[in-house]
N, C-alpha and C positions, 0 to 999 in steps of 0.2 A: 552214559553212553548207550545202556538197551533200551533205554527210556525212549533215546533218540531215532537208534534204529526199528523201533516196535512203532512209534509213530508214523516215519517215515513208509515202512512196510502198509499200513492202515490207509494211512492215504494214498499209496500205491495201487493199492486194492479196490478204493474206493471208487479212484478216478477212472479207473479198467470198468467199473461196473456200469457208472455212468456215462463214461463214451461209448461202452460198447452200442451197435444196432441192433436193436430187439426183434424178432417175430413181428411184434404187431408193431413196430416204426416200419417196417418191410408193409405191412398190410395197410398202414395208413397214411402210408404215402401218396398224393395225389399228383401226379404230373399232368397236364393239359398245352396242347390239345395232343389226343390220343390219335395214331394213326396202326390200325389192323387189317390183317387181314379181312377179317369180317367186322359186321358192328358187335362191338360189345354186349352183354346183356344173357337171357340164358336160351339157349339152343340144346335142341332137342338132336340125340343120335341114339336111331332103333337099328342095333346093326341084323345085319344078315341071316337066318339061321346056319349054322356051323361055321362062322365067320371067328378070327381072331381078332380080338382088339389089342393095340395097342395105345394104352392112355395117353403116352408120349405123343401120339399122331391130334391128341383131342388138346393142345394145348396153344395159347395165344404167346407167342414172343412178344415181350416189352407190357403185357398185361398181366396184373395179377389173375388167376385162374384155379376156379374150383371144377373138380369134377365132381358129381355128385350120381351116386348109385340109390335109386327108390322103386319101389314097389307101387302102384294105383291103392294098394290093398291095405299098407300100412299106416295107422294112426299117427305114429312119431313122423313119417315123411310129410304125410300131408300139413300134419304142425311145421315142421320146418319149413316149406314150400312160402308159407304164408307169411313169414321170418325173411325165410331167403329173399323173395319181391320186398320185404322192405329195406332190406339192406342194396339191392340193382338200383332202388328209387336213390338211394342214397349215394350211389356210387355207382352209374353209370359208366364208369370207367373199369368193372369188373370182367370179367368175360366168367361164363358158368355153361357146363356141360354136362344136360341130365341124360342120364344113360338108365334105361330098364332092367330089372334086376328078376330074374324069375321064368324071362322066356328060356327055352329049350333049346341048346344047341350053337351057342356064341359062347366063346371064352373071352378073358378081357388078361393080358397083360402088362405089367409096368416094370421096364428094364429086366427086359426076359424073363421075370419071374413070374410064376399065376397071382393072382390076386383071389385072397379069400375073403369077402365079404362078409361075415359071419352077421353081422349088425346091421339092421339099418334104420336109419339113414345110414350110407358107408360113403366117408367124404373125403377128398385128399385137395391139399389147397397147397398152392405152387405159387414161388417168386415171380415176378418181372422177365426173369432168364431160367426160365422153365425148369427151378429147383424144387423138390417138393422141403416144403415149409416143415407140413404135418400129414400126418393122415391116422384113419382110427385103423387100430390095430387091435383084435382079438375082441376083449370086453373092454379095454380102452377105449373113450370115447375123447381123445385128445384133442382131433379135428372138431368133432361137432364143440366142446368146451369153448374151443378158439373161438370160432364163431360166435357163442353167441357172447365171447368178452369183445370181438371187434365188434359187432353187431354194437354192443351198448357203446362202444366209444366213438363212432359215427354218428349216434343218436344223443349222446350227448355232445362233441363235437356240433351237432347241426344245431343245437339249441343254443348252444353257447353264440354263436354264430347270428341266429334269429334274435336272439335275444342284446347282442352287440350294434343289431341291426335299428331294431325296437330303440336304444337309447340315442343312436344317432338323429333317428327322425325324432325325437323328443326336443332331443338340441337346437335341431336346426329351424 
């Protein structure tokens, strides 16, 4: 009888893990055709000096959306940047907002709170229904990890894909 119910339990468990919707089924989800406010792709916002931001105002309903804090000055930004374009290539369907990190006199909030950017790149990547996903926190670098495991499942995704492609015109 515990034998019964300890299997029972196991695959109860199991089946929860596997139906559950992960993070990245949320990120690699593609719906078409996209309709936004704006076009998709990455857009640039230099706010104001002494200006508030709120991150909430920089977000695409019904698009997944990164916001991204960089420096011109920093080595890890400009590597990601070049990361980031290949993943827009890949997915057009992204919306991404680069924001300046360093000028003088703008504050930037997210759900009334300040935001402390301590890292950068400092990236926060939001749902479809303008949930945040992730974002890096302190010397967490959760967001950017994310990234670059979506990044590689698009890129593999696209290969699989070209490569599906590749055998049909073999066939035919």
């Amino acid at each position: 009888m515990k034998n019964k119910i300890l299997l029972i339990v196991i695959v109860g468990v199991v089946f929860w893990f596997v139906s559950r919707e992960t993070m990245m089924d949320k990120l690699m989800d593609v719906q078409f055709p996209i309709v936004a406010k704006q076009e998709s792709g990455i857009q640039f916002y230099d706010p104001e000096p002494g200006a508030t931001v709120d991150v909430a105002d920089q977000l695409e309903r019904g698009l997944v959306t990164m916001v991204y804090f960089y420096n011109d000055n920093c080595r890890g930004c400009q590597i990601f940047d070049t990361n980031l374009n290949k993943l827009v290539k890949l997915r057009p369907d992204i919306a991404v907002t680069k924001m300046p990190v360093g000028k003088v006199g703008y504050k930037v909030r997210y759900m009334g709170e300040k935001l402390n950017a301590k890292n950068l790149p400092f990236i926060m990547i939001f749902d479809k229904n303008e949930k945040l996903l992730v974002s890096d926190n302190g010397d967490e670098h959760e967001a950017y990890t994310t990234f670059y495991e979506w990044l590689q499942e698009e890129v593999d995704r696209k290969n699989a894909q070209l490569k599906e492609e590749w055998v049909q015109s073999k066939q035919s």
